[in-house]
N, C-alpha and C positions, 0 to 999 in steps of 0.2 A: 251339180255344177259348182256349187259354193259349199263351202263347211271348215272349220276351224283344224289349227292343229291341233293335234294329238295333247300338245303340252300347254295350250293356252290356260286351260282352266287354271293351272298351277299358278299362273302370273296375272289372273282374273282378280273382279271382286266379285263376292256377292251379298246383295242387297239384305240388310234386316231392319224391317221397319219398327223405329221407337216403339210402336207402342203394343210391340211383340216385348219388348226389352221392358218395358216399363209394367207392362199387364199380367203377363203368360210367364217371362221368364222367372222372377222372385217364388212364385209356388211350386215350379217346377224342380225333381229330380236332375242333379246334375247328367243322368244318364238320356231323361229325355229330353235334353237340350241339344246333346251332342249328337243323337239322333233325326233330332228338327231340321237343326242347322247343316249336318251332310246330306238330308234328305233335297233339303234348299239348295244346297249348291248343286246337286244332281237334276235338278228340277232346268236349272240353269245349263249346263255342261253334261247330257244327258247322255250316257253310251250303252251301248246294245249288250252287253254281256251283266249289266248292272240286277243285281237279284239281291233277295234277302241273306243267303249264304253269306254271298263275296261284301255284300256291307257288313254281314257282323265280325266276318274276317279283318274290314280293313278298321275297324271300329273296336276291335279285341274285345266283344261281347256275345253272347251266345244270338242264336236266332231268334228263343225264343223271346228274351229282351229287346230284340229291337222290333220283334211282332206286338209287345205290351206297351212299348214305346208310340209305338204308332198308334195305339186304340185309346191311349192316354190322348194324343192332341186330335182323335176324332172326337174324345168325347167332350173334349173344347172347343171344338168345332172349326178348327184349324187344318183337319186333314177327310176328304172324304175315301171310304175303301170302294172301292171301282174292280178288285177280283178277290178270290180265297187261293183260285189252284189255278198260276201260284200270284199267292199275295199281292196287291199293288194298289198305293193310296197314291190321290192327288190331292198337291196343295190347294186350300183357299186363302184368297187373300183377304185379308185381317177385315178388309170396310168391305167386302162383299160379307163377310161372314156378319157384320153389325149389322147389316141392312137386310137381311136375311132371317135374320133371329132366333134364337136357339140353340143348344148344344148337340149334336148331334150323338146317337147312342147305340153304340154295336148290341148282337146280338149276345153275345158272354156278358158283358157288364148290365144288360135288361134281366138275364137270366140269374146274374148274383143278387139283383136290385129284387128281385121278387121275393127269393128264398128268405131276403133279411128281412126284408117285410113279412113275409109269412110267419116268421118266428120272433120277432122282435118287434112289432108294431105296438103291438098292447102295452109294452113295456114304453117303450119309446119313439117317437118319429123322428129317422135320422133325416139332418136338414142333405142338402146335394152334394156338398165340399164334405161333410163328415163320409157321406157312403162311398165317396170317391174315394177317400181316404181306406177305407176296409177293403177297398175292392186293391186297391195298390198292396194291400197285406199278401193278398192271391196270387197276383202277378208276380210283385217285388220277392218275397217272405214264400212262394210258395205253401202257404196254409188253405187245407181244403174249404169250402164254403162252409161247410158243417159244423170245423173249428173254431169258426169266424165268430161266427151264431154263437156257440155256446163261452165263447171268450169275453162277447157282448152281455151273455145275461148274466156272465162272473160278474162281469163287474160293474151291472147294475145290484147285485146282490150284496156285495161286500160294499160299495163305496156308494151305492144309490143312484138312481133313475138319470139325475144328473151329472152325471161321471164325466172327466176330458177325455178328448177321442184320444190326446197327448201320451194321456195316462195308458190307453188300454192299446197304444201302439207301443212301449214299453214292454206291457207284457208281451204284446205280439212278438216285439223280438227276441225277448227272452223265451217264447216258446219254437221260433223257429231257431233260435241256437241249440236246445237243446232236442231236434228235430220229433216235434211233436206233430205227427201225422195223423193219428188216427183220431176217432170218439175216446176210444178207450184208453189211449196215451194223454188227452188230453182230461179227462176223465179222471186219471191219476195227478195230473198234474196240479189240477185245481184243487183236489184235494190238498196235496201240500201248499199251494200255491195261500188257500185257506186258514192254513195252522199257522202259515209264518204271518199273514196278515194280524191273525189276533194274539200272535205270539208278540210283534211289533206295537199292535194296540195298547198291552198289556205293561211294556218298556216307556209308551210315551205318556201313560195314565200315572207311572211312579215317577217321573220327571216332571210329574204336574203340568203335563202338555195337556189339550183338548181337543185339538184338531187330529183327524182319521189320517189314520198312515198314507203317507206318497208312497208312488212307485217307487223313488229313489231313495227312502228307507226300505222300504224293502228289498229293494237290492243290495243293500247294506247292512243287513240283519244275513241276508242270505252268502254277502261274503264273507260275516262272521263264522256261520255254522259250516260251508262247505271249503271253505280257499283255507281259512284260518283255524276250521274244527273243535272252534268251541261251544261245549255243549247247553243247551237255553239255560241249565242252573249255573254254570258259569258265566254263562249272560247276565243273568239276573244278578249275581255276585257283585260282577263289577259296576253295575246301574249304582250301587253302593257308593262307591268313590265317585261320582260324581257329585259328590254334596259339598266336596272339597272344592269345587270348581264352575262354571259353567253348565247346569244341569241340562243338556241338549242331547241331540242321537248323534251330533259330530261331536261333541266334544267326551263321549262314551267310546265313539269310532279309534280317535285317538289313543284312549286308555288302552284298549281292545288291540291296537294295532302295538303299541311297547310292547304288552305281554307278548304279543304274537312274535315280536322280534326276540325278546329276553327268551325264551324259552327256544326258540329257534329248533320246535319240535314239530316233525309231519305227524305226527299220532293225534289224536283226541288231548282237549284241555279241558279240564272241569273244574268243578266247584273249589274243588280241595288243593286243587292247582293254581288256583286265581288268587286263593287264602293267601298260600304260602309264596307265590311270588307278589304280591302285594306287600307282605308283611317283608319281603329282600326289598323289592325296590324303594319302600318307606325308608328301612335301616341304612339302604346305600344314599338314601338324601339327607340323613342326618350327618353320614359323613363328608360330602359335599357340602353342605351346609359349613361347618367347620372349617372343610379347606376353605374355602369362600367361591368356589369355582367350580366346573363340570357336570354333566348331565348322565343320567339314567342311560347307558349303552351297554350291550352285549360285551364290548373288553372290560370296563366299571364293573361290572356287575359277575366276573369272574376274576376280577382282582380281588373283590372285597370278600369270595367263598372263599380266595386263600388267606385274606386276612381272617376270616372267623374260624376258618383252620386251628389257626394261632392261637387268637386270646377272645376273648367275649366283649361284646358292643362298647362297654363302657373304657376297656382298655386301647379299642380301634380307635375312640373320641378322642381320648387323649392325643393320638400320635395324630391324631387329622390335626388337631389345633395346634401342635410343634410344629408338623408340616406350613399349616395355614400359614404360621408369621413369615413363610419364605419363600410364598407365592409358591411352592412345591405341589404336585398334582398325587392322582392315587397310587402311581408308581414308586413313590416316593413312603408314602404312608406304608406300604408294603415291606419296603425296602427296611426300614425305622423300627416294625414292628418288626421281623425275623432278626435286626440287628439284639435288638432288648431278648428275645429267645437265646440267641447266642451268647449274652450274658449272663443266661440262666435265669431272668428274672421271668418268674410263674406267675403271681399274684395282679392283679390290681393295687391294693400297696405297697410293694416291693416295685410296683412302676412310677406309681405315684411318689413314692421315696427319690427311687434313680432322679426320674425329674427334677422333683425339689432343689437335689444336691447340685444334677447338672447347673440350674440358673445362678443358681448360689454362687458356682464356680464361677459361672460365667462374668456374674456381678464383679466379684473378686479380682478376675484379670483384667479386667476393665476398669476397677478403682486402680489395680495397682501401672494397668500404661498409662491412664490421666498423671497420676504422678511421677512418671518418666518424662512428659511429656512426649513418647510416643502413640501409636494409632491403636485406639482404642478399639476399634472396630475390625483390628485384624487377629481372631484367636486363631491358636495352631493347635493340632493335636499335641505338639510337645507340651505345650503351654497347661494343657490340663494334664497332662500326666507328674509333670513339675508338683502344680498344685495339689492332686492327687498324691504323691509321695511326700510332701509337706505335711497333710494334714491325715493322713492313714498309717504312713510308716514312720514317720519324723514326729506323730502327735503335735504338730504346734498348731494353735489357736487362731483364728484370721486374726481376731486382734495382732496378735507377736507378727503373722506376716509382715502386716499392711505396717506393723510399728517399724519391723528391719527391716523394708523393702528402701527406708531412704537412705541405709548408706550404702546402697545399691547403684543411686541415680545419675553417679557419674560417670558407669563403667560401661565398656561400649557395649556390650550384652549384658543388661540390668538383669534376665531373667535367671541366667545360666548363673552370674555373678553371688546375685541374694539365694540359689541353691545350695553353692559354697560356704555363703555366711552360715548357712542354718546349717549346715551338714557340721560347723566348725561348734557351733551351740551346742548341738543334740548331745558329741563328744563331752563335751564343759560341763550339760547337766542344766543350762541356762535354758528354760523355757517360758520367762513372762518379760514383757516388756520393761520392768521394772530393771530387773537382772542382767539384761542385754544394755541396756545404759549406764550401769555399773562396771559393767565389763569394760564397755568401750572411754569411761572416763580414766579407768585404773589404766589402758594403755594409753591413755593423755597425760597424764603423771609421771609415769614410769617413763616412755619417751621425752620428758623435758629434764634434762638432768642441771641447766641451767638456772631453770624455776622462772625462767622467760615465756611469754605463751609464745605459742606457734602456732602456725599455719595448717590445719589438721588436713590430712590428703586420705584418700581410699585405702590407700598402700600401706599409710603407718599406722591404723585402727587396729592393728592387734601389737601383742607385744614380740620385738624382733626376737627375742631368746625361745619363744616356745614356737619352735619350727614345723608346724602342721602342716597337712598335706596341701592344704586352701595357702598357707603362708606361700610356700615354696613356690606355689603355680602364680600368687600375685608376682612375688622376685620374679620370677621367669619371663612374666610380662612384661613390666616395670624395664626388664633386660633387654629383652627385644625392641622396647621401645625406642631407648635411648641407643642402643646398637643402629637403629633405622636411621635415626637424628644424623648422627656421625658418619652414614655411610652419604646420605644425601648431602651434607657439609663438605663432604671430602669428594664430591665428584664420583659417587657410586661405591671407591675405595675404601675398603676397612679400616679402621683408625692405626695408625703406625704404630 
């Protein structure tokens, strides 16, 4: 006569009492919650075609998960089973189940509870939450009861009587990943399982640790040897370098993880492998160090094989620390070194030479724009070639530069200007400062035919009768000049 539509439940609530939320929920599998609570709302909103099947369908979990689901809150006594074939529990409610007392206990999880006691009592009495916990191994993890057993006396063996259930659910995962089914798979397993334990012991004893390996060094030891494939004496190797730093199993992790990137190789890494990239990645922080900047990476660390290509450690120093003053990185340093190859320079002091002279220059163009009063700070490649042919082909002395560079300083290119003067020298034979001030008083003389002083200009420092090639191009100027004067006086027009 009475009964709900079809679609009410959708627009329903249903009830969960706090101290389902506050008690049962916190220890529980997010899966057997989600199981609880559709089983709760079907308790409420109950329809005739509802089976194990079609809830793991609408629940996108197998059956056999929501069969393990449901014997998890029998055995908290949340749920009683009322058939097998087919399946079907009913709720109890939370203060009947207090007032009632006890947990209640299927027939599978009495049948696990005996076997671990038969085999593991002696060794230890698991309290009710640990055995719950191993029996979820079975369920969740699929590990046979036999597995369970012997995973339990591993690791009262290796870690002692008092071992965390934490710990050996860990393993448990690690052995259902690498699906360990049998006695004799697990048999094998713990054999290894064994070597890496005291293979780990043996890493935290040289790190002057004391405490017995965690699970999670040992999964860490074991990413080294199978994801990263380095071998235990290249293990050992690097425990070395750790005296540099933080002597821990993470801060070895890290070591372990660079090489594993710098070598960027799926094969095997060993002893002789760890030597030799250790002994790169030291040599590439020395050059870092220098620049003042950047880190140990897989591009670094094939810049710097083409730099040792080139020249040897102490010659790549060098060019890191020209780089360093210009905030320049290792591309740079690269770049600086095959530049100096292109020069031909082989040696360590044939670099150390080029350098020297370079700053020298550098000094030198820079004494001589202070006394331009232009910017000292702007050299040009012409500017050292200037210099360069001054004092390689021209032979003259910084002294004679720096001395004839001032009657240079009025000309509107001082640089190009004092190239003239010297070029007008080299011809004369005039190469010390002394001789150059002789020269230029005798055309102070010789120009004043009055015996009046005058007003000395750029233009009339030499004598007008000896018409050299520097003369001619000052006339020339001197010409243009005052042609410009007259054309802007006259209205753009050339002088009549």
């Amino acid at each position: 006569m009475f009964g709900f539509d079809e679609r009410y439940a959708m627009f329903d609530i249903t009830p969960v009492e706090n101290q389902f939320i506050l008690e049962y929920l916190p220890d529980a599998k997010g899966d057997y919650i989600k199981v609880y609570l559709y089983g709760l709302m079907r308790c409420y909103h109950p329809e005739d075609d509802m089976n194990l099947g079609r809830m793991s369908r609408e629940l996108n979990m197998t059956e056999d998960d929501v069969a393990a689901a449901f014997r998890y809150w029998e055995r908290r006594g949340l749920v009683r089973r009322v058939s097998d074939k087919p399946p079907k529990w009913q709720y109890i409610n939370i203060k009947q189940k207090d007032l009632s007392g006890g947990e209640a206990r299927d027939p599978e999880y009495e049948a696990f509870s005996d076997a671990v006691y038969a085999a593991f009592d002696k060794v230890r009495r698991l309290h009710g939450s640990e055995l719950s916990k191993c029996f979820e191994w079975r369920e969740d993890m699929k590990l046979p009861t036999e597995v369970i057993v012997m995973l339990l006396n591993h690791m009262a063996e290796v870690k002692g009587r008092n071992f965390k259930i934490t710990d050996a659910e860990k393993v448990a995962v690690r052995m259902a990943e690498e699906d360990i089914r049998t006695v004799d798979a697990a048999e094998e397993f713990f054999s290894r399982d064994g070597q890496t334990y005291q293979a780990v012991r043996g890493i935290l004893k040289r790190l002057g640790k004391r405490n017995l390996p965690s699970e999670d060094q040992i999964k860490m030891y074991l990413k080294w040897t199978k994801e990263w494939h380095f071998t235990p004496d290249a293990i050992e190797e690097a425990v070395k370098l750790t005296a540099k730093g933080d002597p821990s199993m993470g801060y070895l992790d890290g070591i372990l993880k660079g090489m594993h990137r710098e070598n960027g190789a799926e094969g095997e890494l060993n002893k002789e492998q760890v030597i030799s990239s250790r002994k790169r990645s030291d040599a590439l922080r020395e050059v870092l160090k220098e620049l003042g900047h950047g880190e140990v990476t897989p591009q670094n660390l094939e810049l710097y094989d083409r730099m040792k290509a080139l020249y040897p450690q102490e010659v790549i120093l060098t060019a890191a620390r020209e780089c360093g003053h210009g905030g320049k990185g290792s591309e740079d340093v690269l770049k600086l070194l095959e530049s100096w190859k292109t020069k031909g320079l082989e040696t360590g002091e044939q670099v150390n030479a080029y350098v020297q002279a370079f700053h020298s220059q550098t000094e030198l163009i820079r004494e001589l724009r202070s006394a331009w009063g232009t910017d000292a700070s702007r050299i040009s490649k012409t500017d050292r070639e200037f210099i360069t042919k001054w004092a390689k082909e021209m032979g003259f002395s910084r002294e004679m530069i720096l001395s004839t560079a001032q009657y240079a300083s009025d000309a509107k290119s001082p640089m190009t200007y004092l190239d003239k003067i010297l070029a007008d020298y080299r011809k004369k034979g005039i190469t010390t400062p002394e001789e150059a001030e002789k020269e230029r008083k005798q055309h102070r003389t010789e120009g004043n035919v009055s015996g009046k002083p005058v007003k000395t200009v750029i233009a009339q420092q030499y004598n007008q009768r000896d018409y050299t090639g520097v003369q001619e191009q000052m006339m020339e100027e001197q010409s243009r000049e005052i042609e410009e004067k007259l054309r802007r006086k006259n209205g753009g027009k050339p002088n009549a």
